[in-house]
DOGU-917036 format. One line per 10 residues: number of its first residue (from 1); for each residue x, y negated, z negated of C-alpha. Coordinates in nm, 4 decimals. Layout:
% DOGU-917036
NUM) X,Y,Z | ...;
This chain:
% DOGU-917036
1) -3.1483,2.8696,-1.3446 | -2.7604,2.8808,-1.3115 | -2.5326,2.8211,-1.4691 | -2.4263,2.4212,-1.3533 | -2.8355,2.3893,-1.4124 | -2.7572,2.5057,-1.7767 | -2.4196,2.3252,-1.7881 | -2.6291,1.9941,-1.6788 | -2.9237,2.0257,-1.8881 | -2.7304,2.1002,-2.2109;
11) -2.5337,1.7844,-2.0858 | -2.8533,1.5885,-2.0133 | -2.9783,1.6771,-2.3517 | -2.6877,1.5597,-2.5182 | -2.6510,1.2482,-2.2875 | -2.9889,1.1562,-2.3953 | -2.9443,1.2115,-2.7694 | -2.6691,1.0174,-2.7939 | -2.8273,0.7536,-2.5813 | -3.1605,0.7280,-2.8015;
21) -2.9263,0.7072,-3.1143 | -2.6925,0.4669,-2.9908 | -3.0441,0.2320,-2.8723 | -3.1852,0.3124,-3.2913 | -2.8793,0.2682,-3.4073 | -2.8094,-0.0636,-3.1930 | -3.1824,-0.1865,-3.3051 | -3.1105,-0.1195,-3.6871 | -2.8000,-0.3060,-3.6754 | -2.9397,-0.6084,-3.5108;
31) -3.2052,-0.5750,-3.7925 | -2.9065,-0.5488,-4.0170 | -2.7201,-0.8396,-3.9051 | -3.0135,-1.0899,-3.8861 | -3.0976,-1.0056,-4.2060 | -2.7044,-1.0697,-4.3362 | -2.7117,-1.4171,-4.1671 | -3.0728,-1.4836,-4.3141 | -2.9334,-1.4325,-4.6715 | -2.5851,-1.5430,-4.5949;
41) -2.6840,-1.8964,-4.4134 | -2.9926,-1.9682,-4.5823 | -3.0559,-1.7526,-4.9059 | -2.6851,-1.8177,-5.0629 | -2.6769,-2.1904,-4.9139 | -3.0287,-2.1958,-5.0957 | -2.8754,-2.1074,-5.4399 | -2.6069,-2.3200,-5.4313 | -2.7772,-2.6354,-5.3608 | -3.0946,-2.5364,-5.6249;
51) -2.8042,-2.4214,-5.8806 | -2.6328,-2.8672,-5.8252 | -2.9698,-2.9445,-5.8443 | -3.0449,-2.8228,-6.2097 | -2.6775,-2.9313,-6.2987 | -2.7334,-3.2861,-6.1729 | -3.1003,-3.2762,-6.3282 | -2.9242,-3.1700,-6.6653 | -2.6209,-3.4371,-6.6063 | -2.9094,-3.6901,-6.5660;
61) -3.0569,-3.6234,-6.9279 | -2.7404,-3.6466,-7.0571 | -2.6728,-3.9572,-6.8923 | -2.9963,-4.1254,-7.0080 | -2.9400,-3.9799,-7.3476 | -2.6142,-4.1236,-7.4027 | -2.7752,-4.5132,-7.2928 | -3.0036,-4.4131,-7.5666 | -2.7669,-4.4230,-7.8199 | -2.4968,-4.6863,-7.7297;
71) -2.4755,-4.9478,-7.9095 | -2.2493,-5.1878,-7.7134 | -2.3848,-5.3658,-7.4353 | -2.0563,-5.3795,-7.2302 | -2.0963,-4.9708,-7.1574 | -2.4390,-4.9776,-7.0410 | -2.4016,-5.1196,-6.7065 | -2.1637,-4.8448,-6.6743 | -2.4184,-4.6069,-6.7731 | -2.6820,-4.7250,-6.5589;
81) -2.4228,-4.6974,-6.2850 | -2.3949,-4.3384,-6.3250 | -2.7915,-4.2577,-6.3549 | -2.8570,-4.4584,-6.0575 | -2.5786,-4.2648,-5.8938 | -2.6917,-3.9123,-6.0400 | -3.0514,-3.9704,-5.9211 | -2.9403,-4.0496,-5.5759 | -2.7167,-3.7591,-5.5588 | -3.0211,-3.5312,-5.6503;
91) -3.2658,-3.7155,-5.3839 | -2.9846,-3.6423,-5.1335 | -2.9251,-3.2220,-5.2522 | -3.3206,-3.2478,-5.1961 | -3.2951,-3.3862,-4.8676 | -3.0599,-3.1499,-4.7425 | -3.2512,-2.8544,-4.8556 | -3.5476,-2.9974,-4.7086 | -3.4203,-3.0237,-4.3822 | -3.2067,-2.6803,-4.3964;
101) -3.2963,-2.4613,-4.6387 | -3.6686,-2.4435,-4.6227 | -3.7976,-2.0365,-4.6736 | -4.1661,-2.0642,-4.6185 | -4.4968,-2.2632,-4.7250 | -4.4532,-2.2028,-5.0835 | -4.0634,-2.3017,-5.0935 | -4.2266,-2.6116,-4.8854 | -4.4878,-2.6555,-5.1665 | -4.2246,-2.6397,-5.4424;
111) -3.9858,-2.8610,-5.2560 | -4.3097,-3.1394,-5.2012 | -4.3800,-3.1397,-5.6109 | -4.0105,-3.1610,-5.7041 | -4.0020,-3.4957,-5.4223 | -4.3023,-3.6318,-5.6711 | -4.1357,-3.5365,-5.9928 | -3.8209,-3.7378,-5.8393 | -4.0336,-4.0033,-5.7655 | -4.1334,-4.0461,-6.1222;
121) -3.8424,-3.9889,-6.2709 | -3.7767,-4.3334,-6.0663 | -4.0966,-4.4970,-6.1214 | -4.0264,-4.4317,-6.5246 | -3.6831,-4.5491,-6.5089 | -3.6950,-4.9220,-6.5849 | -3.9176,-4.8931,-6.8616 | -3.6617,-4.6937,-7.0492 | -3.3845,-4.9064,-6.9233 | -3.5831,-5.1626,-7.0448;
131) -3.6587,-5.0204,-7.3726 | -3.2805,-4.8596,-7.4340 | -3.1184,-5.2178,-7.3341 | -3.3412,-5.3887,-7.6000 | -3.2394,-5.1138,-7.8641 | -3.5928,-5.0389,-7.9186 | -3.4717,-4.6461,-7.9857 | -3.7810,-4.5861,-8.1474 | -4.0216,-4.6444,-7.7961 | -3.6549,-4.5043,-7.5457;
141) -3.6270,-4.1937,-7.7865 | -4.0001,-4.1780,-7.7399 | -3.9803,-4.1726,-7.3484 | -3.6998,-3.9373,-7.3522 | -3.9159,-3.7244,-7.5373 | -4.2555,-3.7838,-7.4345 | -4.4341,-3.5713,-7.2012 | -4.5425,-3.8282,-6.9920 | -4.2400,-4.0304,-6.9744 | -3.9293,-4.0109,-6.7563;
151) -3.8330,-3.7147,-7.0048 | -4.0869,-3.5230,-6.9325 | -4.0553,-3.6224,-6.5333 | -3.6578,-3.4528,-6.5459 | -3.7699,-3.1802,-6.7537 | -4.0650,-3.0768,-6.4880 | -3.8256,-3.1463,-6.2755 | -3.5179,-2.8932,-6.3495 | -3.7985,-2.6237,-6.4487 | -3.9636,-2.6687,-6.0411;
161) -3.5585,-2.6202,-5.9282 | -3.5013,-2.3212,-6.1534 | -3.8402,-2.2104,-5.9998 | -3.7160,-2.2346,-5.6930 | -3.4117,-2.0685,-5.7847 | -3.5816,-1.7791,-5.8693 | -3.7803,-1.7590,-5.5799 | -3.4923,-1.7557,-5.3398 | -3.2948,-1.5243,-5.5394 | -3.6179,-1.2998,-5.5373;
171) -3.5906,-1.3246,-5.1431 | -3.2329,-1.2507,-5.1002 | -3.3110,-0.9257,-5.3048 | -3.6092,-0.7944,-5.1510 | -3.3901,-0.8440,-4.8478 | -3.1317,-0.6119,-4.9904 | -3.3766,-0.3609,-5.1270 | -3.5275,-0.3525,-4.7179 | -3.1663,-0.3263,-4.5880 | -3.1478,-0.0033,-4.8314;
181) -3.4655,0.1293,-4.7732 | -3.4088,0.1325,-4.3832 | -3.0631,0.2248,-4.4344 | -3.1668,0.5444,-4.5860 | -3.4288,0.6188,-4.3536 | -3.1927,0.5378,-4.0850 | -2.9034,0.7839,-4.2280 | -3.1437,1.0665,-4.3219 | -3.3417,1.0037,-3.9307 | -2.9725,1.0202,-3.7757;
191) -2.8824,1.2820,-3.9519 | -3.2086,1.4936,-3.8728 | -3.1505,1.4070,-3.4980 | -2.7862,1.5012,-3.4838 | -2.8741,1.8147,-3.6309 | -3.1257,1.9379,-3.4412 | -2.9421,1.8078,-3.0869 | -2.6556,2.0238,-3.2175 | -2.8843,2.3446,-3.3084 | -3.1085,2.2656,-2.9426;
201) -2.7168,2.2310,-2.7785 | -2.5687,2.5655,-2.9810 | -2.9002,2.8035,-2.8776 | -2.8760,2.6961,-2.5532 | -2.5075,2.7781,-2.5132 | -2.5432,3.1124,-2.6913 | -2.8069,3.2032,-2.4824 | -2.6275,3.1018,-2.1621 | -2.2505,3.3316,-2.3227 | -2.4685,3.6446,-2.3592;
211) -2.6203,3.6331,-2.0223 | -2.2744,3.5421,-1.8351 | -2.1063,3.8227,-2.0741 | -2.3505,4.0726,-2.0122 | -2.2856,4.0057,-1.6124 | -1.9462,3.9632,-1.6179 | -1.9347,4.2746,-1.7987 | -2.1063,4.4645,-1.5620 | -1.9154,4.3601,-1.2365 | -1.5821,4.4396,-1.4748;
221) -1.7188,4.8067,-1.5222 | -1.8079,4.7992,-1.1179 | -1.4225,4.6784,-1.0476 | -1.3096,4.9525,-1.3064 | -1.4389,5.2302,-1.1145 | -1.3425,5.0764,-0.7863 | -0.9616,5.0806,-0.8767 | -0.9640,5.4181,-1.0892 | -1.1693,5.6164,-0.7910 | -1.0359,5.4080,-0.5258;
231) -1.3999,5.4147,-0.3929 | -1.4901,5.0898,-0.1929 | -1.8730,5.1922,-0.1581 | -1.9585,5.0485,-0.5360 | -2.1724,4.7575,-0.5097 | -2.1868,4.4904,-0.8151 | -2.5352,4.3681,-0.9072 | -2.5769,4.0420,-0.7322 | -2.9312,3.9796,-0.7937 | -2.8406,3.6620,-0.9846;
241) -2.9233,3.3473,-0.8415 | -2.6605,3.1737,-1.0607 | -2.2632,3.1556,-1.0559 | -2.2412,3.5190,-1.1580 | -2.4641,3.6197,-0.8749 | -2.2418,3.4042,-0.6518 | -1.9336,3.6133,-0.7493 | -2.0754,3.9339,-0.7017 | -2.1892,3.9069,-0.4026 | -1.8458,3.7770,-0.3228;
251) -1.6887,4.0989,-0.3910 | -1.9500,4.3229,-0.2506 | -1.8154,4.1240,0.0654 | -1.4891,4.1189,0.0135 | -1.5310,4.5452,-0.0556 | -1.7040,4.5357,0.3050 | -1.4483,4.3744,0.4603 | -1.1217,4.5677,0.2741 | -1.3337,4.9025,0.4071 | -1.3400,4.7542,0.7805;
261) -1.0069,4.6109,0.7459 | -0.9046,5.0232,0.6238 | -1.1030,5.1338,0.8776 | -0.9176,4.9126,1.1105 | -0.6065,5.0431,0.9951 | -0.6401,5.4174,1.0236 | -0.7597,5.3688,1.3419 | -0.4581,5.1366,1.4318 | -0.2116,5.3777,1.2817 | -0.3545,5.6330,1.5183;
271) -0.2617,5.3986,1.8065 | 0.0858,5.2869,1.6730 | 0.1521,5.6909,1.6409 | 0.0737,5.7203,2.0164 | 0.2131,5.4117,2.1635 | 0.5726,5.4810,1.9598 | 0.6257,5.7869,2.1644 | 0.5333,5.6255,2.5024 | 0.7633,5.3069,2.4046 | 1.0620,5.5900,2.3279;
281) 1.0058,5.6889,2.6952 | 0.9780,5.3470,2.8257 | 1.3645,5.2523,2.6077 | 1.5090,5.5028,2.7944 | 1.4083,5.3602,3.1061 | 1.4689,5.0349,2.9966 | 1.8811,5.1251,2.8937 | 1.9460,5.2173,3.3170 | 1.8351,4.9262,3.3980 | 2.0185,4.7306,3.1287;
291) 2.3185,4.8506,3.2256 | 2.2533,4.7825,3.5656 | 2.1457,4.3919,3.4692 | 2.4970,4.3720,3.2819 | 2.7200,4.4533,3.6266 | 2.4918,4.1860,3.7916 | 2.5908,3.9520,3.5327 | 2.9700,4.0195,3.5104 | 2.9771,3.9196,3.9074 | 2.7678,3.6125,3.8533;
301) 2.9899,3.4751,3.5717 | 3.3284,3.5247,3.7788 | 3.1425,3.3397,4.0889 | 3.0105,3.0557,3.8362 | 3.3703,3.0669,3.7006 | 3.5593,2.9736,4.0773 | 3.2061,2.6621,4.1629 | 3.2914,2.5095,3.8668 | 3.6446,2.4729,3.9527 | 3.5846,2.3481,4.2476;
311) 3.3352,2.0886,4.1089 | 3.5799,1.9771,3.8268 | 3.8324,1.9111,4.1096 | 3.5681,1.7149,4.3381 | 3.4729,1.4973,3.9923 | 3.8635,1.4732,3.9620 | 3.8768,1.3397,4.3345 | 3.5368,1.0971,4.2883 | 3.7136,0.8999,3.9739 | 4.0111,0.8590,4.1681;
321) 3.8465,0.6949,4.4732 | 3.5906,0.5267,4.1981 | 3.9374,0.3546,4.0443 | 4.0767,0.2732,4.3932 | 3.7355,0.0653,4.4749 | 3.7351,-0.0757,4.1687 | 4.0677,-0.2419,4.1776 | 3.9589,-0.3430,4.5791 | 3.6595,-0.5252,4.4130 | 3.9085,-0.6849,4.1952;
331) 4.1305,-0.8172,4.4344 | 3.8965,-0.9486,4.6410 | 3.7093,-1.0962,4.3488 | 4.0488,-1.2889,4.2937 | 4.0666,-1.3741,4.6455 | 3.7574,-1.4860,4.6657 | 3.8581,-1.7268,4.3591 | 4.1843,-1.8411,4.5011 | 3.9536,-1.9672,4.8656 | 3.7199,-2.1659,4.6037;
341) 4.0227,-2.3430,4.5061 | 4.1474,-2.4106,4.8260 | 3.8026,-2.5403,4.9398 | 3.7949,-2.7749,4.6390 | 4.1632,-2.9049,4.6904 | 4.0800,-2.9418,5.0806 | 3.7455,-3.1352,4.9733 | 3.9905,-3.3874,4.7136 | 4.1984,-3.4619,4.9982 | 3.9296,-3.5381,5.2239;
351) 3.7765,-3.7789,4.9781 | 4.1429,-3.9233,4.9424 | 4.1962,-3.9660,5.2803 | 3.8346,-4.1534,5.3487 | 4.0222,-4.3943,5.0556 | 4.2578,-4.4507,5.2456 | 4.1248,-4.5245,5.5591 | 3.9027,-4.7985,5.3480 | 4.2263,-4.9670,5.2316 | 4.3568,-4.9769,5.5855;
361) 4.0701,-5.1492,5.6675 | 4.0969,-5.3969,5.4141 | 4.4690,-5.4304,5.4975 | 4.3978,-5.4700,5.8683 | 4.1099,-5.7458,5.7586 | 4.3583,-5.9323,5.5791 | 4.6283,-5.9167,5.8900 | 4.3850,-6.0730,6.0578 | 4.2816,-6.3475,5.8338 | 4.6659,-6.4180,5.7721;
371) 4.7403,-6.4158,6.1717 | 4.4314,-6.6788,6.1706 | 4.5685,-6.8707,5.9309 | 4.9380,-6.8516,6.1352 | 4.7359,-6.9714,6.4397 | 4.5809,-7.2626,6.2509 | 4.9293,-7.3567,6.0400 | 5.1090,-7.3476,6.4204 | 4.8282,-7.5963,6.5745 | 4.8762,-7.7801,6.2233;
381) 5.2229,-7.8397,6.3090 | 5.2149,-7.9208,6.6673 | 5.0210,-8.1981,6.5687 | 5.2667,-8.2792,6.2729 | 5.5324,-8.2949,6.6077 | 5.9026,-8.3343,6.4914 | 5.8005,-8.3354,6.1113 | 5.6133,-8.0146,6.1542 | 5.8865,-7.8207,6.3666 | 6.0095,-7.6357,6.0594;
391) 5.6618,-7.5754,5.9295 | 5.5659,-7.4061,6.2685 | 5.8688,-7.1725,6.3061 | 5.7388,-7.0611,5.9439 | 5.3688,-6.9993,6.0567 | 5.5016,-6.8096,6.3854 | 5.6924,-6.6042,6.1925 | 5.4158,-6.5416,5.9721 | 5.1653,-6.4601,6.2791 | 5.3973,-6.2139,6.3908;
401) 5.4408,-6.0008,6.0565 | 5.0073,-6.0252,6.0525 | 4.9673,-5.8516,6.4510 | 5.2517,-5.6305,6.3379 | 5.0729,-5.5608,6.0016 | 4.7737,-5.5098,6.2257 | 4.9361,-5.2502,6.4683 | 5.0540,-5.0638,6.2216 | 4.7330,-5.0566,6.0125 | 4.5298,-4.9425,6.3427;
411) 4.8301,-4.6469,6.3919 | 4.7666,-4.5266,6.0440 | 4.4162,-4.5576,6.0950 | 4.3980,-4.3489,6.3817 | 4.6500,-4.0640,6.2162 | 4.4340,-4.0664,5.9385 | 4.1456,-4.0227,6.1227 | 4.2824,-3.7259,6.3034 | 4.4449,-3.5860,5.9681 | 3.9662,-3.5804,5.8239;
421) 3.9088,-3.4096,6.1365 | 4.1817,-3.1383,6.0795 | 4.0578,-3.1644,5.7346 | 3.6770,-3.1037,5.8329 | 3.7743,-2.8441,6.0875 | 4.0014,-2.6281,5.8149 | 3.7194,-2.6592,5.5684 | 3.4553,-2.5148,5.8029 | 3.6845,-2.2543,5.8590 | 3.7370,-2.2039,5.4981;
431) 3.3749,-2.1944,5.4489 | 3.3100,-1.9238,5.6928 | 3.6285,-1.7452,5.5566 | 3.4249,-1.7421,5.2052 | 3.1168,-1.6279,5.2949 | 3.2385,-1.3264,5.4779 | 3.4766,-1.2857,5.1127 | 3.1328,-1.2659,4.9531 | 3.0086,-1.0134,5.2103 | 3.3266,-0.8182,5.1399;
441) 3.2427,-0.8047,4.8021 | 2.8896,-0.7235,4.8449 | 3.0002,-0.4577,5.0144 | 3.2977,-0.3024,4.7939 | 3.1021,-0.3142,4.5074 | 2.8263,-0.1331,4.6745 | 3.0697,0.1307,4.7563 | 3.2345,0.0951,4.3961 | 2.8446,0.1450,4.2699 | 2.7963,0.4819,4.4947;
451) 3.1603,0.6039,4.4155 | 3.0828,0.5657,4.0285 | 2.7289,0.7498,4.0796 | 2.8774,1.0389,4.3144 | 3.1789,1.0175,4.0005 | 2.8506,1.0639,3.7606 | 2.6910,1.3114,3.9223 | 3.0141,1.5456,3.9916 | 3.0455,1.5373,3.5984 | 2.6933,1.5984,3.5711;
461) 2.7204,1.9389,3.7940 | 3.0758,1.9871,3.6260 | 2.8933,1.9678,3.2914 | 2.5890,2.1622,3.3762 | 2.7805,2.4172,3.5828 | 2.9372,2.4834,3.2645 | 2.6495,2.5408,3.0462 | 2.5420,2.7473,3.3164 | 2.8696,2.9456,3.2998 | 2.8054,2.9719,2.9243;
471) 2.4622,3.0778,2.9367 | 2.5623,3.3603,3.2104 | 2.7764,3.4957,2.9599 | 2.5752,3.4875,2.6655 | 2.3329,3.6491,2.8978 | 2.5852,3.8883,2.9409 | 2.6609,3.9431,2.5579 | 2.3179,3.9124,2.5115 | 2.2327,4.2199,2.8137 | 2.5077,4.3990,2.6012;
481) 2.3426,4.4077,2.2538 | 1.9617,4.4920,2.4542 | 2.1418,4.8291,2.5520 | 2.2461,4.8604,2.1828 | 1.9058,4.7478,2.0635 | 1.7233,4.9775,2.2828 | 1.8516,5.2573,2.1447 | 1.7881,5.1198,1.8074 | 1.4128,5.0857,1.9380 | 1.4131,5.4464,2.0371;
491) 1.4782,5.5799,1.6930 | 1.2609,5.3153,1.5482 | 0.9545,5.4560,1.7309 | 1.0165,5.7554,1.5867 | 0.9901,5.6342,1.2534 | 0.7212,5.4079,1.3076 | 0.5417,5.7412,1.4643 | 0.6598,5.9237,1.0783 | 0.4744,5.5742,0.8913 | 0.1758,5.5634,1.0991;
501) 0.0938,5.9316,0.9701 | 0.1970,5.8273,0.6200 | -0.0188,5.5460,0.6713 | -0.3206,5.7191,0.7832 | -0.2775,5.9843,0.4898 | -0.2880,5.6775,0.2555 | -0.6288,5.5247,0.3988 | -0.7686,5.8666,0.4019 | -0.7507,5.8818,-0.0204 | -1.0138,5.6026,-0.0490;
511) -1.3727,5.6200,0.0008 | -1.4669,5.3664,0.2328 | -1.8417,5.2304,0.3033 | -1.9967,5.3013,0.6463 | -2.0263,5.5331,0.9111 | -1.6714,5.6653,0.8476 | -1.7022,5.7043,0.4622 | -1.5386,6.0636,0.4637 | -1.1819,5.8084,0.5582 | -1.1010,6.0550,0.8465;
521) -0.9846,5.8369,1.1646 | -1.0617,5.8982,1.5329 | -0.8112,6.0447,1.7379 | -0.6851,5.8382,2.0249 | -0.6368,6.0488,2.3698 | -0.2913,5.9894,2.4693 | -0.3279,6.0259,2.7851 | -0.5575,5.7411,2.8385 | -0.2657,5.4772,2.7338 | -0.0182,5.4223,2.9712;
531) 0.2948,5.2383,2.8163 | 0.5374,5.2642,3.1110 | 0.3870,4.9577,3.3036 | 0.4429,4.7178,2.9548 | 0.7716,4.8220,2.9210 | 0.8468,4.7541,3.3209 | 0.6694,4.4543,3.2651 | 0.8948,4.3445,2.9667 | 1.2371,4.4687,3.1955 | 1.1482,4.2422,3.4831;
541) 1.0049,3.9328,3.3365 | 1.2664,3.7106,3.2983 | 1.5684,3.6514,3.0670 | 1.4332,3.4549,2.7873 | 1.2666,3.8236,2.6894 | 1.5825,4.0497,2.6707 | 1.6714,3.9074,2.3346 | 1.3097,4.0589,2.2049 | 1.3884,4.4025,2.1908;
């Protein structure tokens, strides 16, 4: 069993404990609490109405006694008033404790014989009116006293409530001595439980410490001797199935793999001793041709220097010509504006002239109506002979101003006529003037469009030429600091050849598990590496790798 088994049963055990109390505990306090009501609703309500009861019962004697003894008539109406009203108020209290108060079948029995003892005490009650009215004291005093009488009625009467009394007050304490008894049963069961979960709980936990010590204890003494020998071939005792066992076999593991990890290493350090004195050869090869990469590079930068002049001044040369086809678009943008306007003025006088000609026709239809009107005022005054002589030189008059008025109306007519189809002719013209404006256009801001993109583009190449230029001479600062570097690397192998020995004397103080427990490393033939062809490699393969070494 391990040690979350242990963890879970200890926690089970508990869990269920407390879960069996809590249900007692819940069922005793329900026991509790119904019992509480019992003798708070019932038992107290009980005593209280039983306890008016006898005080009305005694109120009643009093009340018959004192009708007994008066002497003046004018009082005992009163009198009879108040027994009347006392023995209704004590058929009522019974009533209500009847219907609410009721314990059991004796309470029930006692309740039925105090209902008939009432009932007497009623059935007696005008005799001794009777008797007390007629201050015969010798016969009331008698029924007062008499057994059999209304006296004796009320007196069996408050002893059956004082019975009941006690009965009730005997229930409400064997209530309480029950709510003790189980109260100390419960308290002494509790405590038993509680005690014996926490000695079940403590055991268990004790027993579960010494094992995990014990084990713990014993892979602590195995790590001990690990770090004071420095010998990885100690194994812990993971036969444990629980967390312990877990953790032990966890180190045995991670021993195995820090042994092939030193194993790795002292045969690695081996290598790195080799390969440092093939990469010194290889640096020394590399530094010719470094040098050689930096002339290359000094002539490259001076050419890149003179193309991007000559780009800048072709960009230069594009803008201009971009500006110079920008402003042609303009103008002819504004020419093309100013023929619009022409073609709309041309169009207004066109419509005025067709006006025109309309009121020439009216005025040429009214020159004829008037010369009509001549005619008919001339024949008029022919007619009229000498009278009319006056009259007609009027009317010829007239008819000559109308066929004038006509002639004239018919010139104007025909100018205006010719002055549309100059009109018609110019604005054809015009049209076809504007539509090869708007091919114009078309055209110049095509060319404006390609001058703007060759403009783009020469900045462009400007701009990248000169990145270019820049990253030639980093290159060439760059080429610069490899030849520096290289000779760095040169002395570095050296040293890395001096720690890869130090290195392999370090692995070779621990005792490692395996085959190669002894910690001596296999030597690597150095003739079987070849380093030259890396470090070629690394020279030729581009310029993003000079900055590596």
């Amino acid at each position: 069993m391990n040690m979350t088994q242990r963890l879970s049963l200890a926690f089970s055990l508990l869990a269920g404990s407390l879960i069996i109390l809590g249900i007692v505990t819940i069922s005793l306090l329900a026991g509790f609490q119904a019992r509480f009501e019992y003798v708070q609703v019932n038992t107290i309500d009980s005593l209280k109405v039983l306890n008016r009861l006898v005080d009305e019962s005694n109120r009643l004697s009093v009340a018959l006694y004192r009708h007994q003894t008066e002497d003046e008539n004018g009082k005992l109406a009163s009198l009879e008033a108040v027994i009347q009203k006392r023995i209704e108020d004590i058929s009522t209290l019974t009533k209500y404790y009847v219907d609410n108060d009721i314990t059991n079948d004796e309470d029930r029995a006692m309740t039925d014989k105090s209902l008939q003892l009432i009932a007497a005490v009623k059935q007696n009650l005008p005799a001794f009116l009777n008797a007390s009215r007629s201050h015969q004291n010798a016969l009331s005093l008698a029924l007062l006293s008499d057994d059999e009488g209304i006296g004796g009625a009320i007196t069996q009467l408050k002893s059956s409530y004082r019975n009941q009394f006690d009965f009730n007050s005997k229930i409400g304490e064997a209530l309480r001595l029950q709510n003790q008894h189980i109260y100390l049963q419960t308290k002494w069961g509790m405590a038993a439980g509680i005690a014996l979960t926490i000695i079940g709980l403590g055991m268990l936990t004790i027993f579960t410490i010494l094992r995990v010590r014990r084990s713990l204890k014993a892979i602590g003494d195995v790590m001990e001797r690990a770090s004071t020998r420095l010998d990885l071939s100690l194994k812990a005792d993971d036969s444990r199935r629980d967390e312990v066992g877990i953790m032990a076999r966890s180190y045995n593991r991670l021993m195995e793999s820090i042994s092939s990890a030193l194993h790795a290493v002292s045969s690695a350090s081996q290598s790195v001793s080799s390969a440092s004195a093939q990469i010194a050869a290889g640096n020394e090869d590399l530094s010719a041709r470094t040098e050689e990469q930096a002339a290359s590079l000094e002539q490259t930068a001076a050419s890149m220097t003179q193309l991007s002049e000559t780009v800048r001044q072709t960009a230069d040369n594009t803008r201009q010509a971009s500006h110079l086809a920008e402003n042609t678009r303009n103008l002819s943008d504004t020419s093309s504006a100013a023929l619009n306007t022409m073609l709309n003025t041309m169009a207004s006088i066109r419509d005025s002239s067709g006006k025109v000609g309309d009121i020439i026709t009216l005025i040429e239809g009214i020159a004829f109506q008037t010369n009509i009107l001549a005619l008919n005022a001339a024949v008029e005054a022919a007619r009229a002979g000498e009278h009319g002589r006056g009259f007609a030189v009027v009317a010829g008059e007239v008819r000559n101003l109308s066929q004038r008025s006509t002639t004239a109306a018919r010139e104007i007519k025909g100018l205006i006529q010719s002055s549309n189809a100059l009109i018609e002719s110019g604005t054809s013209q015009a049209d076809n003037v504007n539509h090869n404006m708007e091919t114009m256009r078309g055209a110049v801001s095509q060319v404006t469009d390609l001058v703007n993109e060759i403009a783009a583009a020469a900045t462009e190449q400007s701009q990248g030429i000169s990145q270019v230029h820049q990253a030639v001479n980093q290159m060439d600062d760059v080429t610069q600091q490899n030849a520096a570097l290289v000779e760095e690397a040169s002395a570095a192998s050296l040293s890395l050849q001096e720690q890869a020995d130090t290195l392999a004397a370090l692995v070779r103080k621990f005792t490692l598990a395996g085959p190669s427990a002894s910690g001596e490393t296999p030597q690597r033939n150095p003739a079987a590496v070849r380093a030259p062809k890396p470090v070629l490699a690394l020279a030729t393969s581009g310029q993003d790798n000079w900055q590596r070494f």
